[in-house]
PDB file of N, CA, C and O in Angstrom:
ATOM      1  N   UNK A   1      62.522 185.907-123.838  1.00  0.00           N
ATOM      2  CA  UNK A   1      62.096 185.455-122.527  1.00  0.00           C
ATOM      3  C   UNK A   1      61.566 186.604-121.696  1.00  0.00           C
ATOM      4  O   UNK A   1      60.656 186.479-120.876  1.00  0.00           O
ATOM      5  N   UNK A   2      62.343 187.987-122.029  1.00  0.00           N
ATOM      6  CA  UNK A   2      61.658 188.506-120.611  1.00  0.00           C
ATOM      7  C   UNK A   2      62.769 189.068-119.896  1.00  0.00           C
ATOM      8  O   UNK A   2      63.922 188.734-120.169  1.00  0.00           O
ATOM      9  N   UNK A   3      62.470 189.981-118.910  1.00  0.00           N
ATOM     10  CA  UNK A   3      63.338 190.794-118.014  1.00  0.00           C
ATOM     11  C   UNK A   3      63.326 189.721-116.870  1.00  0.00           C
ATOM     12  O   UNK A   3      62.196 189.397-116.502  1.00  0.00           O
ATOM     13  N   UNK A   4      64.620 188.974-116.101  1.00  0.00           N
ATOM     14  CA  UNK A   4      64.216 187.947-115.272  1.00  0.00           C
ATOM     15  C   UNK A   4      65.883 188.970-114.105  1.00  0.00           C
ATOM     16  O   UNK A   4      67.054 189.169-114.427  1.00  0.00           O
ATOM     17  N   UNK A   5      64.940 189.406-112.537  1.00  0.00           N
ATOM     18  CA  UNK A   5      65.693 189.727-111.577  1.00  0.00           C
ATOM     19  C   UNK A   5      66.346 188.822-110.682  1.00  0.00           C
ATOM     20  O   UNK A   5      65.999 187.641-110.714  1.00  0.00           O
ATOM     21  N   UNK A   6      67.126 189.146-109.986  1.00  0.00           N
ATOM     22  CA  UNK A   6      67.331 188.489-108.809  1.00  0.00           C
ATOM     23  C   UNK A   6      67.275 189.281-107.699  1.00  0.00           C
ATOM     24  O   UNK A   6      67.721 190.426-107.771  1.00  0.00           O
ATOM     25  N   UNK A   7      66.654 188.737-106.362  1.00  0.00           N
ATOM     26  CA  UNK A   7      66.745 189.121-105.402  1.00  0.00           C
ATOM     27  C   UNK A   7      68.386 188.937-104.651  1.00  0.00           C
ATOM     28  O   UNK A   7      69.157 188.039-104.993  1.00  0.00           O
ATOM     29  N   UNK A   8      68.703 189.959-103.601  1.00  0.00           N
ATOM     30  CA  UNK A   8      69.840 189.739-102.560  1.00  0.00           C
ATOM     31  C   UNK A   8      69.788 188.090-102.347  1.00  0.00           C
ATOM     32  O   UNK A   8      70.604 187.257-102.740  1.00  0.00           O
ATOM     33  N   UNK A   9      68.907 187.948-101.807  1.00  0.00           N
ATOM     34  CA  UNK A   9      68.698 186.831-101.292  1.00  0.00           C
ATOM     35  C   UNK A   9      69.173 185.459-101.560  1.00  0.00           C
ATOM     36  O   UNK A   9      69.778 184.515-101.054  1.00  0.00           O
ATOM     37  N   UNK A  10      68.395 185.979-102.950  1.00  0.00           N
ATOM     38  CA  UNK A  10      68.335 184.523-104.012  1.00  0.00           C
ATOM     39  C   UNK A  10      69.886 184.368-104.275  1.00  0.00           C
ATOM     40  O   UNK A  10      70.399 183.284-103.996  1.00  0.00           O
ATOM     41  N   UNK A  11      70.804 185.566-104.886  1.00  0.00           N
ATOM     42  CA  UNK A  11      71.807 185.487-105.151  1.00  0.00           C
ATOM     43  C   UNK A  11      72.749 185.150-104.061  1.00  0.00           C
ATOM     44  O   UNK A  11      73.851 184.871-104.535  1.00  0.00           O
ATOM     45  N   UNK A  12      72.696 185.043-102.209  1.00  0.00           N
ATOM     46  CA  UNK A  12      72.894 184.525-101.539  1.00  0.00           C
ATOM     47  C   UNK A  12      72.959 182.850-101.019  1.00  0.00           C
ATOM     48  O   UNK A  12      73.707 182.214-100.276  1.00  0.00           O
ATOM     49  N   UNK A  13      71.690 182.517-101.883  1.00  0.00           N
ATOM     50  CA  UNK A  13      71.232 181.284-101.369  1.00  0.00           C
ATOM     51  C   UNK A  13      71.628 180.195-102.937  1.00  0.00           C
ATOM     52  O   UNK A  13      71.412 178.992-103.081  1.00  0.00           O
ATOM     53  N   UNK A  14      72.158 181.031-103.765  1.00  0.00           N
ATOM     54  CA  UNK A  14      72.620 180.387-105.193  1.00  0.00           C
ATOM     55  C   UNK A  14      74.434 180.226-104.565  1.00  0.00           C
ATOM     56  O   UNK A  14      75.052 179.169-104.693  1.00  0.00           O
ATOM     57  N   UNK A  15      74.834 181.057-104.131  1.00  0.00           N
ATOM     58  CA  UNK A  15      76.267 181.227-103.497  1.00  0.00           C
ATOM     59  C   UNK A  15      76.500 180.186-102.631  1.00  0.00           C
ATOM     60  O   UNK A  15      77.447 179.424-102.828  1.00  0.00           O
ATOM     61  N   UNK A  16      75.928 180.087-101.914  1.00  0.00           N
ATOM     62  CA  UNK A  16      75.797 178.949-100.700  1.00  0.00           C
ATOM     63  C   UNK A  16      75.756 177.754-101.673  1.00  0.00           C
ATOM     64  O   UNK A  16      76.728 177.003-101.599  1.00  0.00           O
ATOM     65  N   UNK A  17      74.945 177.494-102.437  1.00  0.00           N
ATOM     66  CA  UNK A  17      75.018 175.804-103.394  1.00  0.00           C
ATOM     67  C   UNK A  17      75.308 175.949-104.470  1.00  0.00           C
ATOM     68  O   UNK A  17      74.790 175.188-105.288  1.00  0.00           O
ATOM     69  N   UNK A  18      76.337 177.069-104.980  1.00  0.00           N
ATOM     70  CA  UNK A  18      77.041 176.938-105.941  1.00  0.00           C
ATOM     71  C   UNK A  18      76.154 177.138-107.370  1.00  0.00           C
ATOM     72  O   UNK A  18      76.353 176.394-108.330  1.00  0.00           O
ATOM     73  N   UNK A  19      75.555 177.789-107.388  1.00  0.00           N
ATOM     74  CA  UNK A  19      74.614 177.891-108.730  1.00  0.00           C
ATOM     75  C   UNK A  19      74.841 178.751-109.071  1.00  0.00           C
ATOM     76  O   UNK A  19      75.483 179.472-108.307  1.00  0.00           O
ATOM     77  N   UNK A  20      74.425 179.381-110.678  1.00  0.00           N
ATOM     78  CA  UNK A  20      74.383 180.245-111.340  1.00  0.00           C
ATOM     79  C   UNK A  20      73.426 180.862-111.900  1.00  0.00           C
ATOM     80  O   UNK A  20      72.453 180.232-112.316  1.00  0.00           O
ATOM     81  N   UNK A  21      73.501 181.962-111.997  1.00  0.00           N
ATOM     82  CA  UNK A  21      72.373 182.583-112.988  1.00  0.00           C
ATOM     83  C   UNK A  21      72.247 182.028-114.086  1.00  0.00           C
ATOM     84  O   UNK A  21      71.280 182.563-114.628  1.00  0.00           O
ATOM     85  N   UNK A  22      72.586 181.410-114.607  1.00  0.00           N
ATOM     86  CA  UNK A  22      72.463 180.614-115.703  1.00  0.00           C
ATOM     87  C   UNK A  22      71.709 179.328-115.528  1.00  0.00           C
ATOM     88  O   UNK A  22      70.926 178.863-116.357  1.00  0.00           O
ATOM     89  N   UNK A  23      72.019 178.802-114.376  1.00  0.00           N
ATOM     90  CA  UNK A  23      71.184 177.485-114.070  1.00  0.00           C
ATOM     91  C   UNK A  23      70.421 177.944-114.067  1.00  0.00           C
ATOM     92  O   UNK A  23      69.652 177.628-114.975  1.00  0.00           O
ATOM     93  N   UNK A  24      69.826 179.317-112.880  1.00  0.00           N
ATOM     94  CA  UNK A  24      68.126 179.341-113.191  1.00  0.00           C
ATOM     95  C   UNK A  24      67.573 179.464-113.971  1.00  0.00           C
ATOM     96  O   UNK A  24      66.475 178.920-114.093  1.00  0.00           O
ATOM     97  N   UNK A  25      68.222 180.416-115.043  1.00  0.00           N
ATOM     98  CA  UNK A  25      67.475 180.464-116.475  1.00  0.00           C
ATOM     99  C   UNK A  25      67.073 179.727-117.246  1.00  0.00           C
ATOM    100  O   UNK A  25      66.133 179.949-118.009  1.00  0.00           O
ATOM    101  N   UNK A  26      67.960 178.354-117.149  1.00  0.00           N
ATOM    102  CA  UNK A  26      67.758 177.127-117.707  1.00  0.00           C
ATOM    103  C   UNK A  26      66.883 176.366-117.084  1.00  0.00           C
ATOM    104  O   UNK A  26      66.301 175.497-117.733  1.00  0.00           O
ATOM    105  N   UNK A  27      66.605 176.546-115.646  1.00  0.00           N
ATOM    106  CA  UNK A  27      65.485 176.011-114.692  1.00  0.00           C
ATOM    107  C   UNK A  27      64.302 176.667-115.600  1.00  0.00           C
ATOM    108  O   UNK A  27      63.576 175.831-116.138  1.00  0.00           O
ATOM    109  N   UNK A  28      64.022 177.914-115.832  1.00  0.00           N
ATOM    110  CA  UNK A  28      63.124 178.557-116.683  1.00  0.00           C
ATOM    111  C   UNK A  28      62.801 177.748-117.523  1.00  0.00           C
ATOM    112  O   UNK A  28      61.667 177.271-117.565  1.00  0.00           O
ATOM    113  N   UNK A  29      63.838 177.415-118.427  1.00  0.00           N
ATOM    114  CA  UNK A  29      63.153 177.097-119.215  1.00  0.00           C
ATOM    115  C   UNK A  29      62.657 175.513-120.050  1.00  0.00           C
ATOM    116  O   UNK A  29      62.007 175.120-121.018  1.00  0.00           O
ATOM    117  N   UNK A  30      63.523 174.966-118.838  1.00  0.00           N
ATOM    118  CA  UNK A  30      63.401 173.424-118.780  1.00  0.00           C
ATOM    119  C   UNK A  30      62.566 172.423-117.589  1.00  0.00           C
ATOM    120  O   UNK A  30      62.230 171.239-117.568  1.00  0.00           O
ATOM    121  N   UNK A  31      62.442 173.522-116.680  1.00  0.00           N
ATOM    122  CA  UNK A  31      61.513 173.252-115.149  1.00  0.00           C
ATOM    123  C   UNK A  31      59.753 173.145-115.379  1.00  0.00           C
ATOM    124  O   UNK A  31      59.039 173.621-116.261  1.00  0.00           O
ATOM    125  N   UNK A  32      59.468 172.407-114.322  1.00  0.00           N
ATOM    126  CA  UNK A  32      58.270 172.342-113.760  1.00  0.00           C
ATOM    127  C   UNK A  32      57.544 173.125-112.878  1.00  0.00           C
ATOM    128  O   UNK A  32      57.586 173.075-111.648  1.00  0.00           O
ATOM    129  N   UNK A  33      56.486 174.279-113.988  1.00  0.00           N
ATOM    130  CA  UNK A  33      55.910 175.394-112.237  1.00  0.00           C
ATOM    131  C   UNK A  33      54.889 174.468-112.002  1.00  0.00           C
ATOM    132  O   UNK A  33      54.134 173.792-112.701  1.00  0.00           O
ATOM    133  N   UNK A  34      55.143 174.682-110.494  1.00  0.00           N
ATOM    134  CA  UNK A  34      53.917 174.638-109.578  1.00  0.00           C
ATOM    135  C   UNK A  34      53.074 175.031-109.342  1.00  0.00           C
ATOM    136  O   UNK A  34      53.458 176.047-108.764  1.00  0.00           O
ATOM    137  N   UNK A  35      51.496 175.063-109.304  1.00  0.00           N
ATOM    138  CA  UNK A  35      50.897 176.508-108.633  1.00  0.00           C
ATOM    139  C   UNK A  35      51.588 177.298-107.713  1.00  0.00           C
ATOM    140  O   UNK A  35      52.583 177.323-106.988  1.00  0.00           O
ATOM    141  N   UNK A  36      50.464 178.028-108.124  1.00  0.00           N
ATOM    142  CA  UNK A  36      51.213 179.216-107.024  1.00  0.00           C
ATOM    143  C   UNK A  36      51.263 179.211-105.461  1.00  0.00           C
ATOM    144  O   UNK A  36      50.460 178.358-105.081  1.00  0.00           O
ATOM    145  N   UNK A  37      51.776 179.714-104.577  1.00  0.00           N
ATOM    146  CA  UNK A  37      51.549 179.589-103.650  1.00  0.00           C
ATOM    147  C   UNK A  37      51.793 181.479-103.253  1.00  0.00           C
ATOM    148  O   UNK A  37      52.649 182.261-103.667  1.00  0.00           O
ATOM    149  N   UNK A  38      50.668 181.678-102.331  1.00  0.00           N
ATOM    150  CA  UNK A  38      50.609 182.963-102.088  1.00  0.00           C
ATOM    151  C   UNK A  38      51.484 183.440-100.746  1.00  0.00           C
ATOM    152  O   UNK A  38      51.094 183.113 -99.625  1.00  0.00           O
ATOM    153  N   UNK A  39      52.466 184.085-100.902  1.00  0.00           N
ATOM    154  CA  UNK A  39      53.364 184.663 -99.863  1.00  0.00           C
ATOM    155  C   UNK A  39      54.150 185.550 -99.642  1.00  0.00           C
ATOM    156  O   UNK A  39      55.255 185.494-100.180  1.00  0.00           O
ATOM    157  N   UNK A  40      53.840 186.550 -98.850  1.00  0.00           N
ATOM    158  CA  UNK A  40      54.495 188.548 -98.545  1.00  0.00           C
ATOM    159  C   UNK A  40      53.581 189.160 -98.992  1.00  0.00           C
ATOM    160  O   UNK A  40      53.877 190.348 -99.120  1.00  0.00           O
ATOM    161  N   UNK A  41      52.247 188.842 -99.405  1.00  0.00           N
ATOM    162  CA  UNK A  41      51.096 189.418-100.581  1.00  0.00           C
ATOM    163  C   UNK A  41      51.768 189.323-101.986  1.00  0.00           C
ATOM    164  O   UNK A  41      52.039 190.363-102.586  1.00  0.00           O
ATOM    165  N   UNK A  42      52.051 188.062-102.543  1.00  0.00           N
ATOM    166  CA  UNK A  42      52.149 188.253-103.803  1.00  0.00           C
ATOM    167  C   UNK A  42      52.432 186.405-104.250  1.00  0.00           C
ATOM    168  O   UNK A  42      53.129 185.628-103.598  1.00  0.00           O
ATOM    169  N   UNK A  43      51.683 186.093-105.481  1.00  0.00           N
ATOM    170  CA  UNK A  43      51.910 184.794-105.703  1.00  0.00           C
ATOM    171  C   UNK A  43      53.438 184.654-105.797  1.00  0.00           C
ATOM    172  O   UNK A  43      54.246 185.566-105.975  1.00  0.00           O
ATOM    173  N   UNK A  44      53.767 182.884-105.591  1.00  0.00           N
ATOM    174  CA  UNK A  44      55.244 182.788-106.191  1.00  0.00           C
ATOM    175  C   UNK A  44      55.059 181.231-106.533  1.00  0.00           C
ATOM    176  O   UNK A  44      54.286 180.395-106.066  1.00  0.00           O
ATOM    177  N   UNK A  45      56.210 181.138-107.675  1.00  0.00           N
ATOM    178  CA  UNK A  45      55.967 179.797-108.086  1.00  0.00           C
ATOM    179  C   UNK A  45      57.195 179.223-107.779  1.00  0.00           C
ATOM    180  O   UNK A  45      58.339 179.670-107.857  1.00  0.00           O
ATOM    181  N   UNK A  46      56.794 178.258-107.452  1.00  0.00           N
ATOM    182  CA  UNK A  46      57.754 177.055-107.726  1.00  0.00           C
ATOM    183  C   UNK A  46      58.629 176.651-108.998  1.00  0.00           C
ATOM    184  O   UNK A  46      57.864 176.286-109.891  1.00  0.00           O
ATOM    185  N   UNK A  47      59.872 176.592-109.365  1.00  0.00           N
ATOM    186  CA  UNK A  47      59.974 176.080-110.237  1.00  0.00           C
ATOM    187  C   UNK A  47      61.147 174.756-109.812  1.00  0.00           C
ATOM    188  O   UNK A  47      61.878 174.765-108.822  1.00  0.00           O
ATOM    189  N   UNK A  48      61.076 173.768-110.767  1.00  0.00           N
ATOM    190  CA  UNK A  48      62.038 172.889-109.885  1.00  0.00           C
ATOM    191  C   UNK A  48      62.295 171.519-110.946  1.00  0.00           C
ATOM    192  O   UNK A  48      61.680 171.646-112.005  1.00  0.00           O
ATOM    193  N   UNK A  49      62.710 170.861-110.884  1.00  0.00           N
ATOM    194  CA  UNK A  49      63.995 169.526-111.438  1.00  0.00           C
ATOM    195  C   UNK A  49      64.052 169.019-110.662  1.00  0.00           C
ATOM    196  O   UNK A  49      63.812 169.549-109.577  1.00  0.00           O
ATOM    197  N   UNK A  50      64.427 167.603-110.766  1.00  0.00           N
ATOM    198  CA  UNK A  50      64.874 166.459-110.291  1.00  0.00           C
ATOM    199  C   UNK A  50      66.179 167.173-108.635  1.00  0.00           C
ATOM    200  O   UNK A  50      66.531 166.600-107.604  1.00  0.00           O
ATOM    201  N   UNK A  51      66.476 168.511-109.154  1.00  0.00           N
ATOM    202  CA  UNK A  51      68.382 168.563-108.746  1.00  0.00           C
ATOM    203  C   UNK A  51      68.145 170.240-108.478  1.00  0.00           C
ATOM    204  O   UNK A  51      69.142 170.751-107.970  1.00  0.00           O
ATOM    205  N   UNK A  52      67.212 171.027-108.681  1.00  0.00           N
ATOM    206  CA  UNK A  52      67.404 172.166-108.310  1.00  0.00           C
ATOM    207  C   UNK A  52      65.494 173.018-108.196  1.00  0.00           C
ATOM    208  O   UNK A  52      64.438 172.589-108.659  1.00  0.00           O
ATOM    209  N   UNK A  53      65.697 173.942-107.616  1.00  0.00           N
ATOM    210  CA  UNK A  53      64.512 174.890-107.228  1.00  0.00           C
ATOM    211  C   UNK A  53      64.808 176.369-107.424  1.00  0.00           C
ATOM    212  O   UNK A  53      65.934 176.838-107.255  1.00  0.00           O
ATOM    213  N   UNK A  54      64.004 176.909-107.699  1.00  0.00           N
ATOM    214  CA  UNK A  54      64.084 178.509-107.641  1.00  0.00           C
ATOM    215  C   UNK A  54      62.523 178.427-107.219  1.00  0.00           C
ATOM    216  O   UNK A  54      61.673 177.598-107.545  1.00  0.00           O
ATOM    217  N   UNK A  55      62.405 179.922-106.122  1.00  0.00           N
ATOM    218  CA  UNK A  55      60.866 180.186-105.988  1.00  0.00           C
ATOM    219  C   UNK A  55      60.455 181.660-107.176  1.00  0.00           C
ATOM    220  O   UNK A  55      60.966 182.655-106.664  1.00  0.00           O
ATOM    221  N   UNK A  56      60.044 181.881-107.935  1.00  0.00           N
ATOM    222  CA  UNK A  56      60.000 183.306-108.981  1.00  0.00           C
ATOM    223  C   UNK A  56      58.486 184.070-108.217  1.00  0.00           C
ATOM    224  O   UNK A  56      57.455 183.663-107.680  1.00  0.00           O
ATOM    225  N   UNK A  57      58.954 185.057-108.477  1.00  0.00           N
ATOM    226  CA  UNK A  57      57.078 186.208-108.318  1.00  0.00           C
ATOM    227  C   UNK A  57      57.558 186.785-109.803  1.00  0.00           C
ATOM    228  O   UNK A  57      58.709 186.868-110.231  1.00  0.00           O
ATOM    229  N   UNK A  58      56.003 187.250-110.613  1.00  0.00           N
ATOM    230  CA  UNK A  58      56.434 187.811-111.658  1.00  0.00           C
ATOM    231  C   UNK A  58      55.680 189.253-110.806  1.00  0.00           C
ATOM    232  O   UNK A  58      54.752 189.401-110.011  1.00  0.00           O
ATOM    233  N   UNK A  59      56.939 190.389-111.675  1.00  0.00           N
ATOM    234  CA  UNK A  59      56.699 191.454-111.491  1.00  0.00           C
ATOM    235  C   UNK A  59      55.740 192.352-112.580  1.00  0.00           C
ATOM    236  O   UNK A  59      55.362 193.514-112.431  1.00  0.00           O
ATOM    237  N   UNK A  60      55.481 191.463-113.684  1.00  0.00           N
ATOM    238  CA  UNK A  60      54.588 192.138-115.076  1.00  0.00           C
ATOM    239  C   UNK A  60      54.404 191.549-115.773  1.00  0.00           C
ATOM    240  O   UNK A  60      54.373 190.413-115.299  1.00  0.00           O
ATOM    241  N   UNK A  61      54.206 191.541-116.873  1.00  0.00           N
ATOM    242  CA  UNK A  61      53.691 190.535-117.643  1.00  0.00           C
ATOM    243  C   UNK A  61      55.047 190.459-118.443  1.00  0.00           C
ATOM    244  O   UNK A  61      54.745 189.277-118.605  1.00  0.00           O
ATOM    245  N   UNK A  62      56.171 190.579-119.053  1.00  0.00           N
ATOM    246  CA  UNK A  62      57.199 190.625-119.321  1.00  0.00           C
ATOM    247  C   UNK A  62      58.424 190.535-118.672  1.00  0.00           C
ATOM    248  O   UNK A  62      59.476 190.470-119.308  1.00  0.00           O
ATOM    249  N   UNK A  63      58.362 190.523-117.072  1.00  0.00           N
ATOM    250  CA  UNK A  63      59.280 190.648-116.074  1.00  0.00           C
ATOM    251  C   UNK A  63      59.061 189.647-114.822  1.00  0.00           C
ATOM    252  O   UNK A  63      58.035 189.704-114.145  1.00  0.00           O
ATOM    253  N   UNK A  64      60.126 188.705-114.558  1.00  0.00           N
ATOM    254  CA  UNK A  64      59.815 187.868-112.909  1.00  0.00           C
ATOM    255  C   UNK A  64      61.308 188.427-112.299  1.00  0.00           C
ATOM    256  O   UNK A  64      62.276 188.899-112.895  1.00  0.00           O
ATOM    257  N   UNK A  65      61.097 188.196-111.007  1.00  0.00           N
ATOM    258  CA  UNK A  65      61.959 187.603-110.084  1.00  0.00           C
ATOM    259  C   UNK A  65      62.299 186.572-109.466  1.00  0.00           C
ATOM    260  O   UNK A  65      61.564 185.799-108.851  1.00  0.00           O
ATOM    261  N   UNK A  66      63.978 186.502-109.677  1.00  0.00           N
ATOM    262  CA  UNK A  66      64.217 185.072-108.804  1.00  0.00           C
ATOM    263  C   UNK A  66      64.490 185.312-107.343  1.00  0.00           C
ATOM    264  O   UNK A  66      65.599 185.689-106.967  1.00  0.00           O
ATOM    265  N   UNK A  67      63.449 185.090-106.485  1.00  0.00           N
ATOM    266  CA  UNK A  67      62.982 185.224-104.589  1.00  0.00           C
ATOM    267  C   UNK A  67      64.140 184.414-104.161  1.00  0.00           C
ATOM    268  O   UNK A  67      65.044 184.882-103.468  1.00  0.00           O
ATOM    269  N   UNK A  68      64.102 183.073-104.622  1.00  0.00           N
ATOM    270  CA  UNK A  68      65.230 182.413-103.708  1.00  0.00           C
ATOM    271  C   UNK A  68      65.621 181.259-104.524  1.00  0.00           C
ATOM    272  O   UNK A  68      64.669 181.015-105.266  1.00  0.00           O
ATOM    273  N   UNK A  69      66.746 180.295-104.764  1.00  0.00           N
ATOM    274  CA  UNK A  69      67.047 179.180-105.129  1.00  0.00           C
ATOM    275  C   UNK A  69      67.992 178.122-104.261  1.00  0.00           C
ATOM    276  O   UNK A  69      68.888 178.392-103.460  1.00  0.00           O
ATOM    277  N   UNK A  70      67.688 177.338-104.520  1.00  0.00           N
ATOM    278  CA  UNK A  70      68.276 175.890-103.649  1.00  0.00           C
ATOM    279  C   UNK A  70      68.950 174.809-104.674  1.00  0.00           C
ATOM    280  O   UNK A  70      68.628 175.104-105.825  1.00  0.00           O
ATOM    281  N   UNK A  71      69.766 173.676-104.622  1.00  0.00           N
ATOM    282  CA  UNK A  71      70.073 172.365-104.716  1.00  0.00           C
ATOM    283  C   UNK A  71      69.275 171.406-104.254  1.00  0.00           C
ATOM    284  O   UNK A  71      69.006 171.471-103.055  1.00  0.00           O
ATOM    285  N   UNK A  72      68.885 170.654-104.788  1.00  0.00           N
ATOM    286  CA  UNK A  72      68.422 169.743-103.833  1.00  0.00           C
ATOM    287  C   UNK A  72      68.818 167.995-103.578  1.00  0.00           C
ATOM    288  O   UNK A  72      69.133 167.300-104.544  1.00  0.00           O
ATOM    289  N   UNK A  73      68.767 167.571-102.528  1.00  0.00           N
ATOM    290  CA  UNK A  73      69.510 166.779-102.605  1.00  0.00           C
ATOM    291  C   UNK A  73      71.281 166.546-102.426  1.00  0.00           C
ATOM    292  O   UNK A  73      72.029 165.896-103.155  1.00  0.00           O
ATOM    293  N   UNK A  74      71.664 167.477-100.956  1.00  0.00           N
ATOM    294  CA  UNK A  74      73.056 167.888-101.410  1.00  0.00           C
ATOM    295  C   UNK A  74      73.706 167.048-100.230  1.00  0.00           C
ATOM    296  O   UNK A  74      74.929 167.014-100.097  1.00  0.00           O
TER     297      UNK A  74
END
């Protein structure tokens, strides 16, 4: 898969709705991206399920970050 980060943030906003690094990974690799949407100067995608979201920026061609994640529907 790839070098996959987390931001402060993200790992804040996974804390708050109870998620794991593991869910997102599995969001990876079972989710729906979105286009991109451009924001801070740098694309970020959407990724998302029926039940959860992460926003990712990739940092290289081998490497993303997870920006932020949510529940949805809570």
């Amino acid at each position: 898969m790839g070098d996959v980060g987390f931001t402060d943030h993200a790992l804040d906003e996974m804390a708050k709705d109870d998620l794991e690094t593991t869910d997102c990974l599995n969001l990876l690799r079972a989710g729906v991206f979105n286009p991109p949407e451009w924001e801070n100067g740098e694309y970020r995608y959407r990724v998302e399920t029926a039940r959860m979201c992460i926003m990712i920026a990739f940092e290289s061609r081998t490497a993303l970050i997870v920006v932020t994640a949510w529940r949805k529907n809570q």
